[in-house]
DRENDO-1510 file (C-alpha; in Angstrom, 1 decimal, always signed):
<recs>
REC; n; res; u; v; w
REC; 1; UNK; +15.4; +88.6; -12.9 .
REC; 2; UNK; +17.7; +86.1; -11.2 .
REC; 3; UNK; +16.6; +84.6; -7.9 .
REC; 4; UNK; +18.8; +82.8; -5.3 .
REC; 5; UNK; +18.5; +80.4; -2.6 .
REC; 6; UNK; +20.8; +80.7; +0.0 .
REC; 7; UNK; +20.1; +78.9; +2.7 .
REC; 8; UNK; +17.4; +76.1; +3.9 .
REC; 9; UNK; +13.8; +77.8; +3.2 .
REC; 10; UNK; +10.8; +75.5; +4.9 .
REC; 11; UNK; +7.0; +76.3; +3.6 .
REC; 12; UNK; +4.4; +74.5; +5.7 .
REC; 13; UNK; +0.9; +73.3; +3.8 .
REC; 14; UNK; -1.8; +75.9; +3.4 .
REC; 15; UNK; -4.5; +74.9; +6.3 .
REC; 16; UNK; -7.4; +76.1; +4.4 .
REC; 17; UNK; -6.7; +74.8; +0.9 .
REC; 18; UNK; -7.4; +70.8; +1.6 .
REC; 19; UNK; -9.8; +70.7; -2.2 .
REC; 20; UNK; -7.0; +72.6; -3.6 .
REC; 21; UNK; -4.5; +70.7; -3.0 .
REC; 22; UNK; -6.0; +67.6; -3.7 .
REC; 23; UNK; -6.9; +68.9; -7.4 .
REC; 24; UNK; -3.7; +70.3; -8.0 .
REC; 25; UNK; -2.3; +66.9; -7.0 .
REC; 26; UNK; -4.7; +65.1; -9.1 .
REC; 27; UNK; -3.6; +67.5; -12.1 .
REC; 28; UNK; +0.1; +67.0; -11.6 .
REC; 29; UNK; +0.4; +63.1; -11.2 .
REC; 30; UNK; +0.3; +61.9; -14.4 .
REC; 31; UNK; +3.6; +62.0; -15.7 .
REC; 32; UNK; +3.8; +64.1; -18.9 .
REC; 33; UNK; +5.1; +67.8; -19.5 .
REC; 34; UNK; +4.3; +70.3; -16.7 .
REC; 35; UNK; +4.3; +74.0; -18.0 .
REC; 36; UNK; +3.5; +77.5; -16.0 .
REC; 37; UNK; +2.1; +80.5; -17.4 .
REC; 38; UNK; +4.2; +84.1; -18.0 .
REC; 39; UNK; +3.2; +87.2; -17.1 .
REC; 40; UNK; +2.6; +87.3; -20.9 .
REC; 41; UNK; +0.2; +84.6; -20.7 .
REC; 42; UNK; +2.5; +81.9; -22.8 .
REC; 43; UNK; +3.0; +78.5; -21.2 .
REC; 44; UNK; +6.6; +78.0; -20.6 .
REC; 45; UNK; +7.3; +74.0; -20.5 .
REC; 46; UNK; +9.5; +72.8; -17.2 .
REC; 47; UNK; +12.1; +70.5; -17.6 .
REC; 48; UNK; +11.6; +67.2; -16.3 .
REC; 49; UNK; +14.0; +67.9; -13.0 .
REC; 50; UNK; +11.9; +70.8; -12.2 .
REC; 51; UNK; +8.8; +69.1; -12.7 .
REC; 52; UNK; +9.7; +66.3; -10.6 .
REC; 53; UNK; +10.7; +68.2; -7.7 .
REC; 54; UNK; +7.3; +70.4; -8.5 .
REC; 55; UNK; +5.2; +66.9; -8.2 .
REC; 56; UNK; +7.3; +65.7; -5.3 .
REC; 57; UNK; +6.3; +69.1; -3.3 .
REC; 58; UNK; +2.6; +69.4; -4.4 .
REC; 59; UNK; +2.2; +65.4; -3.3 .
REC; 60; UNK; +3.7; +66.0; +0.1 .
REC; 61; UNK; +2.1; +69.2; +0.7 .
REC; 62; UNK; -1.5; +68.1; -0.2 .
REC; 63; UNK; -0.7; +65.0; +2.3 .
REC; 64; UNK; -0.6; +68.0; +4.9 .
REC; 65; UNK; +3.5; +68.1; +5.4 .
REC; 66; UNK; +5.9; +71.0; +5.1 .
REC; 67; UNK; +9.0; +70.7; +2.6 .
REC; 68; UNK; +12.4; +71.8; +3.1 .
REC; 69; UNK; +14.2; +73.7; +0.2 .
REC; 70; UNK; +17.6; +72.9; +0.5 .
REC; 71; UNK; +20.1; +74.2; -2.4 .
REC; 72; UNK; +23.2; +72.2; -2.7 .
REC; 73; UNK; +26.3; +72.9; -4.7 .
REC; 74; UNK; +27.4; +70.0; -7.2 .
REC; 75; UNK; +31.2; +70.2; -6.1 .
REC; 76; UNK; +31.4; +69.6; -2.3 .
REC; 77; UNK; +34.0; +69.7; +0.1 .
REC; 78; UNK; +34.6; +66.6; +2.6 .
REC; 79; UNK; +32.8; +68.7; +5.3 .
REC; 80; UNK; +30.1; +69.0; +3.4 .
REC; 81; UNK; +29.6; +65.8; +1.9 .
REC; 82; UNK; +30.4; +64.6; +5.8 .
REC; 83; UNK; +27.2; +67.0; +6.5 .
REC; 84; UNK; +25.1; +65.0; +3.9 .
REC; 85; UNK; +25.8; +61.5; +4.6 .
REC; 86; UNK; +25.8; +62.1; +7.9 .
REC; 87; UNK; +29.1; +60.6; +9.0 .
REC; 88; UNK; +32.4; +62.3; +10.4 .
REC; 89; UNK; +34.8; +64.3; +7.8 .
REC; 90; UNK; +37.5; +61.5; +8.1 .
REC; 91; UNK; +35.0; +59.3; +7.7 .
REC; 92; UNK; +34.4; +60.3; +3.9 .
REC; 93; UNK; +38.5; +61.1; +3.9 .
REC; 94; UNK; +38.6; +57.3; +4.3 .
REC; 95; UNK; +35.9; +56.5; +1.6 .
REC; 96; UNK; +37.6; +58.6; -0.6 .
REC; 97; UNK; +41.0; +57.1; -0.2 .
REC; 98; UNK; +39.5; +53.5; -0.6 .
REC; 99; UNK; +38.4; +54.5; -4.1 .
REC; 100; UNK; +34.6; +53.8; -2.5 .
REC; 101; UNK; +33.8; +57.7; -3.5 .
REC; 102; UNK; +35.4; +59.0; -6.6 .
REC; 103; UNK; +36.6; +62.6; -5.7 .
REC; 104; UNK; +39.4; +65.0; -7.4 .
REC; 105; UNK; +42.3; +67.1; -5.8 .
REC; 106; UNK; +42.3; +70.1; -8.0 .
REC; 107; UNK; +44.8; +71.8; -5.0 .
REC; 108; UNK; +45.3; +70.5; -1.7 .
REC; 109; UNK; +41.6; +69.7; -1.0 .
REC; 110; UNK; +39.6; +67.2; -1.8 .
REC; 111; UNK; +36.4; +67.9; -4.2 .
REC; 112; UNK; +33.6; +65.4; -4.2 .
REC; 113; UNK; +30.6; +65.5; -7.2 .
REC; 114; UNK; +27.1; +65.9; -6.0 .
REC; 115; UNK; +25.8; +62.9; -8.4 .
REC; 116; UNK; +29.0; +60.7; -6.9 .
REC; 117; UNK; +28.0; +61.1; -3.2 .
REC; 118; UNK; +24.3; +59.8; -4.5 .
REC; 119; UNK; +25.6; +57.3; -6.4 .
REC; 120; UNK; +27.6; +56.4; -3.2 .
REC; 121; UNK; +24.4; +57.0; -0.9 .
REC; 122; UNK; +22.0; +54.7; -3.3 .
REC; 123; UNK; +24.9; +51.7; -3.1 .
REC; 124; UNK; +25.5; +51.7; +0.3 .
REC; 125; UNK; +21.0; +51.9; +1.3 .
REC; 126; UNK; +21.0; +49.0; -1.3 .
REC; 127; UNK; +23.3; +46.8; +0.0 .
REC; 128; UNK; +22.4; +47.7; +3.7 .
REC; 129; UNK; +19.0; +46.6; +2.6 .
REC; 130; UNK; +20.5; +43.1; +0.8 .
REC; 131; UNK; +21.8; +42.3; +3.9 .
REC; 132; UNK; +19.6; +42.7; +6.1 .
REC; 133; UNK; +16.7; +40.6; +3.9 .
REC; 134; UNK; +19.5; +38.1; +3.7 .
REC; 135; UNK; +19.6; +38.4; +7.7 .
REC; 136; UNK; +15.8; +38.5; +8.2 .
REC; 137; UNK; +15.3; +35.3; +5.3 .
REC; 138; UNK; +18.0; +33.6; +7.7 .
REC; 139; UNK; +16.6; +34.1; +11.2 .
REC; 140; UNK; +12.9; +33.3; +9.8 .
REC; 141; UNK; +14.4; +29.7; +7.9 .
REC; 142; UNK; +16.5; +29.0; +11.1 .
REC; 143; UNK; +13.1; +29.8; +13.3 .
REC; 144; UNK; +15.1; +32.6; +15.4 .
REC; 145; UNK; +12.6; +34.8; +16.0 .
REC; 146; UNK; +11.0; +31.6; +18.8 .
REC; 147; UNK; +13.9; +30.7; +19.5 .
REC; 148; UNK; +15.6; +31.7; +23.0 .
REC; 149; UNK; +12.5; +33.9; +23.0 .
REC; 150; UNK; +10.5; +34.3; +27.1 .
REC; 151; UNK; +7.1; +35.3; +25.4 .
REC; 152; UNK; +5.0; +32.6; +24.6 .
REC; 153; UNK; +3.5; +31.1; +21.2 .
REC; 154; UNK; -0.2; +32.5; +20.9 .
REC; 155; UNK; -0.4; +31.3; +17.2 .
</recs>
């Protein structure tokens, strides 16, 4: 049997299963091999991916949120990668062209890899985050955050 996921598919926590989610949270977080039972009654080991996202799920639903099911292609299109970063299409037409985002041409449009637009995603959070420690370590040595400031000191 072969199951598809088509489009976004959002499950909200159950309301009366608080204990049962806490166990089942409990049971899952130690890292180590997840498996499921058959209808055949054999355990049938996940692979690692899968069990991630299954702890990732069962943590965030037993914490009382909903989660988002979201199936994504690994080739994109600039729209699509646009769509996911969040930014205009000529925006990641310009990333791509810099050689930021490595991308292929197999006819006249542009295909972008999953795993490169997360590489891309991951550098760009990490170095937004560099300098803005760098920013926040030079307004705190420099005293900034008194200076040319109307509220008085209370400390």
């Amino acid at each position: 049997m072969c199951m598809t996921i088509d489009a976004e598919h959002t499950v909200l926590p159950p309301a009366y299963a608080g204990g049962e989610m806490t166990r089942l949270r409990e049971a899952v977080a130690a890292s180590g091999e997840l498996a499921i039972v058959g209808a055949d009654g054999a355990p049938i080991a996940l692979p690692e991916p899968v069990a991630q996202v299954l702890r990732e799920v069962i943590v965030a639903m037993a914490a009382g949120h909903a989660v988002t099911l979201a199936p994504r292609g690994t080739v994109l299109t600039t729209q699509q990668a646009a769509e996911i970063l969040g930014v205009s299409r000529p925006t990641v037409v310009r990333l791509l062209d810099s050689g930021e985002i490595p991308h292929s041409s197999p006819g006249r449009h542009r295909r972008v890899l999953l795993a490169d637009l997360l590489a891309y995603e991951r550098r760009s959070a990490t170095a937004r985050r560099d300098v803005l420690d760098a920013m926040s370590a030079e307004a705190a040595d420099e005293d900034a955050y008194l200076r040319g400031s109307d509220f008085p000191e209370t400390r």
